[in-house]
C-alpha positions in Angstrom: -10.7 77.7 -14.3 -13.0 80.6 -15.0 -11.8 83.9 -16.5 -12.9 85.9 -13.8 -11.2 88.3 -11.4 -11.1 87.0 -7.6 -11.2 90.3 -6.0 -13.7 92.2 -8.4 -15.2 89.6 -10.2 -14.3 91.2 -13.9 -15.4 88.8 -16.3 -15.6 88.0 -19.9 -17.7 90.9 -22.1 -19.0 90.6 -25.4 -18.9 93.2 -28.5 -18.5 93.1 -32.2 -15.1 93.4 -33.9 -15.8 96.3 -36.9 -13.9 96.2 -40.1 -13.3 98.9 -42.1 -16.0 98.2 -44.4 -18.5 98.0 -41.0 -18.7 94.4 -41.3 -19.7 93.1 -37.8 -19.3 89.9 -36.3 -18.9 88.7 -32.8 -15.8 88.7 -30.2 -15.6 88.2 -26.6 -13.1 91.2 -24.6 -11.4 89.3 -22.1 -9.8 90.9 -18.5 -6.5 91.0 -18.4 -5.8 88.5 -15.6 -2.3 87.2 -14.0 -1.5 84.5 -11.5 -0.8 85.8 -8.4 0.5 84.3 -5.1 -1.9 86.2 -2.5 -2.5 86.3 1.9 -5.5 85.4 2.3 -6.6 84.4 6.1 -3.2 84.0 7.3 -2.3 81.5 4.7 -1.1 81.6 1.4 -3.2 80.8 -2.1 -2.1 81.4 -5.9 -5.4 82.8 -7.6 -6.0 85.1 -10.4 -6.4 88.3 -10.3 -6.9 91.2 -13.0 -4.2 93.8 -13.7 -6.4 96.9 -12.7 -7.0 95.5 -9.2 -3.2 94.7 -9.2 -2.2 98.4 -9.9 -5.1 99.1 -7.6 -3.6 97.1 -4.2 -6.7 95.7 -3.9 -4.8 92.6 -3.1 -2.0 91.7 -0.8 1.0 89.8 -2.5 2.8 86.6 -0.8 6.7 87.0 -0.9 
């Protein structure tokens, strides 16, 4: 499965992690996502989902 948010499609980025010395090398930041049971066209699916649109209500949990 992809790391990428179902509602807002927030995906992998990539950077550089910076020592102290300013040695560089590449990292990828990854969204915070969670497994969430969510209503979606009057049945129920488990997808995942990042924090922020979580907070957000951007998507409506399954009980």
């Amino acid at each position: 499965m992809a790391k990428v948010c179902y509602v807002c499609s927030k995906a992998p980025r990539s950077g550089n992690t910076v020592s102290h010395a300013h040695n560089k090398r590449r990292r990828r930041f990854l969204p915070n996502l969670q497994s969430v049971r969510v209503r979606d066209n009057g049945g129920v699916k488990r997808v995942r989902v990042c924090a922020s649109c979580i907070r957000a209500n951007k998507v409506r949990k399954a009980i």
